[in-house]
KEKOLMI-598642 format. One record per residue (C-alpha): residue in one letter; x negated, y negated, z. Coordinates in steps of 0.02 Angstrom, whole numbers, plus 50000, padded with zeros to 5 digits. Each point is the difference from the previous one (the first is absolute). Example, Ala and Ser with C-alpha at 12.3 -4.5 7.8 and 13.67 -1.06 7.14 Angstrom:
# residues 2
A493855022550390
S499314982849967
END
This chain:
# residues 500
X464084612554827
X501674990849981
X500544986349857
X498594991849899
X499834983050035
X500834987349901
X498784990349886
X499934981350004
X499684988549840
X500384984449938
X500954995449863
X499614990849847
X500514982449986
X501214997649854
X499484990649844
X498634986149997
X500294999550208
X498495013549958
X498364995550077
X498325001249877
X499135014150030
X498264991650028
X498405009050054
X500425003850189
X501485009249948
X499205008449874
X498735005250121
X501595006450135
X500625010149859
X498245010249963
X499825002050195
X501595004850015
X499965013049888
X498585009150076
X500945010650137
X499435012450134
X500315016050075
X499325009050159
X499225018749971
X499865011450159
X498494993350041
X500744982350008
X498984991549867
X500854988949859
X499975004649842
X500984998849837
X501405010449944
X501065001249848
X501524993450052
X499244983550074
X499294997249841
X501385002449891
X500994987650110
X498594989249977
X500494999649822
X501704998150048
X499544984750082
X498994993449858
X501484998749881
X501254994550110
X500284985150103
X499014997950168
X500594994250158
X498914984849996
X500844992749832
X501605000050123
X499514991650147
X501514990250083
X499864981549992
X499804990450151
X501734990550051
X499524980349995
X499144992750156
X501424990350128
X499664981849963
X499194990750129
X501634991450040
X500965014050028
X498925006150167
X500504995050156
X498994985650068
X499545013650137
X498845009449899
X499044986549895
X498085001650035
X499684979650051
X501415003050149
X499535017650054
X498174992350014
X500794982950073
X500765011050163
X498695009950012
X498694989450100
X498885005750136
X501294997850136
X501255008049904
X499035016849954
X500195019250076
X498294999450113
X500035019049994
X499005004049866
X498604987250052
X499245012950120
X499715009449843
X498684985949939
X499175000050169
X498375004449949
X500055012650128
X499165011150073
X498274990049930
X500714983150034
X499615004050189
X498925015049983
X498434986049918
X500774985650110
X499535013450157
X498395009649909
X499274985649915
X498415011549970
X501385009849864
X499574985849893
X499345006849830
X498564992849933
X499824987149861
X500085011649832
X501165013550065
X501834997750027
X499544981350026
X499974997549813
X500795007449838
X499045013849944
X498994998949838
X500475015049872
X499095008649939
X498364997349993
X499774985650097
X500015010350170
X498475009149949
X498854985649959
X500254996850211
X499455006550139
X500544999850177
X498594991750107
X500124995550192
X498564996250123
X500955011250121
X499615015849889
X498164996149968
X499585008050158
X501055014450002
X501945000750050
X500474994350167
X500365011850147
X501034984550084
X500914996849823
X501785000549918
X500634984950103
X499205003250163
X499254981650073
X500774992849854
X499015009849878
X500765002049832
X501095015549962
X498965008249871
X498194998550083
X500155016250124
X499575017049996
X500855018550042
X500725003450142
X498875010950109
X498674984949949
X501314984450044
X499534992950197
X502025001750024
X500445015649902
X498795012650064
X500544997650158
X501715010849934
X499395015249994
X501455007549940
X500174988749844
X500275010649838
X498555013349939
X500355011349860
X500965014050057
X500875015449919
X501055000450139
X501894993349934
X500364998850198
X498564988850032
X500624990549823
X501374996950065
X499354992950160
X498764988249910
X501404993649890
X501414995350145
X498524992350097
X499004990749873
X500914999549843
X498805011549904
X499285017250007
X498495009649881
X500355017749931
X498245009950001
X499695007849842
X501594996249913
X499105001249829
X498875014149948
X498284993949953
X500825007949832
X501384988950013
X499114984950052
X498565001549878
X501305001249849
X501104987050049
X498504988550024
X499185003649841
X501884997949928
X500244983350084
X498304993649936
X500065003049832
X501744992949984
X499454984250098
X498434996449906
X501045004149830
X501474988250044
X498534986650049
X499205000049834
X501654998849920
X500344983650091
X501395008950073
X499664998450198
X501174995850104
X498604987650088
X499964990950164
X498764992050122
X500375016150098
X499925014149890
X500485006149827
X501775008850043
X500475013049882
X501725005149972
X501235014349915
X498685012750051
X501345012349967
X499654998949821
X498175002950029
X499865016850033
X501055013950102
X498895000450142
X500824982950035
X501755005849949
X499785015150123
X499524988350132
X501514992149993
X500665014350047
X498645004850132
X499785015649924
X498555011350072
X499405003649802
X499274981050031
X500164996850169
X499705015150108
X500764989750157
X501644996549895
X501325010350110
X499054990550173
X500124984349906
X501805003049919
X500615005250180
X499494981850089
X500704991649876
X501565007350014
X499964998350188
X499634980949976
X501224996249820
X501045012150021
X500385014749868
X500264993749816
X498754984450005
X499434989949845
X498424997349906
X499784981450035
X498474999849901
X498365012649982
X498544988849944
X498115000250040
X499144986550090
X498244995149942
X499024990650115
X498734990249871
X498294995250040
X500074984150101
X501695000050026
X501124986650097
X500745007550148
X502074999649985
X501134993950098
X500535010450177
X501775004249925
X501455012050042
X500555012849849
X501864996350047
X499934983449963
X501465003149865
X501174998550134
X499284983550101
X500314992950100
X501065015250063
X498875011950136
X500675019450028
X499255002150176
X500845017149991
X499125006649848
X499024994449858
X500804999649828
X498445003249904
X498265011850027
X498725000649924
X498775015449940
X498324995849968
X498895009249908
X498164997150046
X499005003649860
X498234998450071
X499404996150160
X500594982850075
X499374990250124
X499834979050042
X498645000349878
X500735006549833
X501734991350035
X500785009250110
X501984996550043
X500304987050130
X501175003050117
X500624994350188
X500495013450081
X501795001550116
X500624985449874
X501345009749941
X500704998250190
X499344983450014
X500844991749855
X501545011149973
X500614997450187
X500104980449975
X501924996150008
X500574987349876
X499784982650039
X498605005650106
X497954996149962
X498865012549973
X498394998550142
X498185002949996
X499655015849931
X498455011350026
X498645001449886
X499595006249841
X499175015749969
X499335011249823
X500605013349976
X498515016150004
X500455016049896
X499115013849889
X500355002049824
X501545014650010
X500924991350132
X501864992949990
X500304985550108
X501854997350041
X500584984550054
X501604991650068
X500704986649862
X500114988550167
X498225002050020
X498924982249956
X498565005949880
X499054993849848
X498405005349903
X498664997250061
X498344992149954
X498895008949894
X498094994550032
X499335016649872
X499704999449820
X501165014049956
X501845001149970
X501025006350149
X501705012649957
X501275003250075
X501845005349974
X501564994750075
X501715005549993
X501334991450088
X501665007850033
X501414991450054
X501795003950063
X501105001949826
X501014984750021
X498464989249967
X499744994549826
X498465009449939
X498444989649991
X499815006949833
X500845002649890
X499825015849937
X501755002449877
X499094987049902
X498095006350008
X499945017250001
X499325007949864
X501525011549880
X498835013350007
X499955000650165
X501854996250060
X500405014849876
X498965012950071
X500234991450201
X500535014350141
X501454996450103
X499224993050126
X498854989249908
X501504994349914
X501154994950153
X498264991450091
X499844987549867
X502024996450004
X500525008449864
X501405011250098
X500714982150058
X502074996150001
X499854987549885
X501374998349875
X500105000249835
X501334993149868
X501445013850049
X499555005250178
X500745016049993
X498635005549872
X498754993050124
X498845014150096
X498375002650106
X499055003249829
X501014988349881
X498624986250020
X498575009049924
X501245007949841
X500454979249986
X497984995649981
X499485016249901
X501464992249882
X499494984249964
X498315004949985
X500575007449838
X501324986949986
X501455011050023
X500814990250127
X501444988349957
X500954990550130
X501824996749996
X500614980949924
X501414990150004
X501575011049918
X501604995049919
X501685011449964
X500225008849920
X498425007749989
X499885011549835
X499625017350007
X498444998649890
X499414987450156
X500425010750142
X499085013649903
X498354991849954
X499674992450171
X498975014350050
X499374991150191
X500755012750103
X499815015049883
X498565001850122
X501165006950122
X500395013549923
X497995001649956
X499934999650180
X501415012650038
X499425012649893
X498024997950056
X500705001150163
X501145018149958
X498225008049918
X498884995550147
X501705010350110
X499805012949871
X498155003450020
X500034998350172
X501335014449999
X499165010449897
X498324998750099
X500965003050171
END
């Protein structure tokens, strides 16, 4: 295994140069006394040793009661005249500036995608204004003449007709003409085709009525719990309801796309590989809930991290959609335009984006998984019913993209400790990322560093002066985790020999 790592602490100061020990340090002493080990199975738990150098710890100095004073601050008179703050900003005027990083505030590519489309306009109480959390959306309803009759066959922006009053596609005056436009298939060739010609496909089936059913009935009772605990995530739109993954393993497994939840999962796991690339991220897994009433949102592109930046090569994000019952215009079905991810994504910078063709909901039985191109424009839809409308999406994104959520933070210890592999390196946990000596940095470091300060066992390096006593080095356990790791790392070898 080599050398054992040296052990960093700091010294004591000398004499009254001692800090007080006041009631954050006190606190830093009890949690760092409470130390960690890995077992075979990878769990943390307690161990003698730890513990006794927690006592070690307790009755000698820590390495907070040493912290190096800051050197003085240069006086104001000393900096050159250069670098003062009044002349930076004094030659800094607009004639003066780097232009390059104004195309970045361009507004683009909605600036000229609603100066071209003005019928993408949302209406007054949707994106228009802030929404009201979060009970206030409930106590409104979407109303608008348009809908009293039924949904418009010449809607979604066609004769100037707003984008959310249409209807599905093979009911739309200029959809059904396309009589190729996506139908749910089981097909991955014909997926394939659908999603390189209009941004989206639908995989037949991809949920058991098992599968479905559960997840549903899992979904609803979370929902309706989280609601009466004032703890919805409201918006005109929909209540949006995040960290599933700490919900229940049928949502953990879908991460994964495995078939024990999502019987399409390898079909489904193979396009997005084809689209992201191997070794994509969990952006974020959350379920959309279309409330009675709701405001229709904003046409929008998924990759909108990276705006105003278009890949007209490839999309950096996709999306898996879980349709938990069946949608349609009426219940809130997703809006989208169909081709858009061409449309938009082929605009060269500099360049407007032009008229567009309409808008379209998107029709699909409960079971299906819709999978969509993060170029694609698309929103929720309107939902004219009295019931609550599910769905779940999961967008994946190429891995240097920081991860809508954020998932070292959220997810439950209970669940990072007893995460697969592969659930583990979706959510970013098998990223480069260093930590305080790189060298004891790893693919599986990150979830060891959260595991430990869950149980407080995680102490990062200070400021040091020499010479450092050996008492110091010694009780500045941090990286004691490597070896944790090392020898977790030599059973798991072991076992896998002996079961070979």
């Amino acid at each position: 295994m080599g050398t054992r790592p040296n052990r960093l602490r700091v010294p004591s100061l000398p004499g009254d140069a001692r800090p007080a020990l006041g009631p954050r340090r006190r606190r830093w002493r009890f949690a760092a006394s409470r130390m960690f080990a890995c077992s075979r199975d990878g769990r943390m738990v307690d161990d003698a040793p730890a513990r006794r150098l927690g006592r070690l710890l307790d009755s000698t100095s820590t390495a907070r009661d040493a912290m190096v004073t800051p050197e003085p601050a240069t006086p104001d008179d000393a900096i050159p005249s250069e670098f003062l703050a009044e002349n930076v900003a004094a030659l800094s005027d607009d004639d003066s500036r780097l232009t390059d990083a104004q195309w970045f505030a361009s507004g683009e590519p909605f600036r000229s995608m609603h100066k071209n489309n003005p019928w993408l306009k949302p209406p007054v109480g949707g994106n228009g204004v802030p929404a009201m959390r979060p009970d206030g959306s409930l106590e409104r309803r979407f109303r608008c003449p348009l809908f009293e009759a039924g949904r418009s066959a010449e809607g979604g922006g066609l004769n100037g007709t707003p984008y959310y009053d249409t209807t599905v596609g093979r009911k739309h005056n200029y959809w059904r003409l396309f009589d190729d436009l996506p139908r749910e298939t089981k097909d991955i060739n014909q997926a394939r085709r659908d999603l390189r010609k209009y941004g989206f496909c639908l995989i037949e089936d991809a949920m058991s009525e098992r599968q479905r059913a559960y997840m549903r009935n899992r979904l609803e009772e979370q929902a309706e719990a989280e609601r009466e605990c004032g703890l919805a995530d409201m918006s005109p739109h929909f209540h949006i309801m995040w960290t599933l993954v700490n919900k229940g393993d049928c949502f953990a497994k879908c991460i994964e796309f495995s078939p024990e939840w999502v019987q399409g999962g390898p079909l489904i796991e193979q396009l997005n590989n084809e689209l992201l690339g191997r070794g994509h991220y969990a952006y974020s897994f959350a379920s959309n809930i279309a409330r009675p009433g709701s405001y229709p949102q904003n046409l929008h592109q998924d990759s909108g991290a990276i705006h105003p930046i278009q890949t007209p090569g490839a999309p950096i994000l996709v999306n898996t959609v879980y349709i938990m019952q069946d949608m349609n215009e009426v219940n809130g079905g997703t809006l989208v335009i169909p081709t858009s991810h061409r449309l938009v994504s082929s605009v060269r910078p500099g360049d407007e984006v032009g008229p567009l063709p309409p808008a379209i909901n998107v029709e699909a039985k409960g079971g299906t998984v819709v999978l969509m191109d993060g170029r694609l424009l698309h929103g929720t839809g309107v939902n004219h019913t009295d019931e609550w409308r599910y769905i779940m999406t999961n967008s994946n994104v190429k891995p240097w993209l920081r991860q809508q959520e954020n998932w070292q933070l959220t997810v439950d210890p209970e669940v990072l400790a007893n995460a697969s592999d592969k659930l583990l390196q979706r959510m970013g946990f098998y990223s480069s990322g260093l930590t305080e000596i790189a060298t004891y940095s790893s693919p599986k470091t990150t979830r060891t560093l959260r595991l430990a300060m869950e149980k407080g066992g995680y102490q990062r390096i200070p400021a040091l002066r020499r010479p450092v006593p050996a008492d110091v080095k010694e009780s500045l356990g941090i990286y004691k985790m490597k070896l944790q790791i090392d020898a977790a790392r030599a059973a798991k070898r072991s076992d896998n020999g002996r079961s070979a």
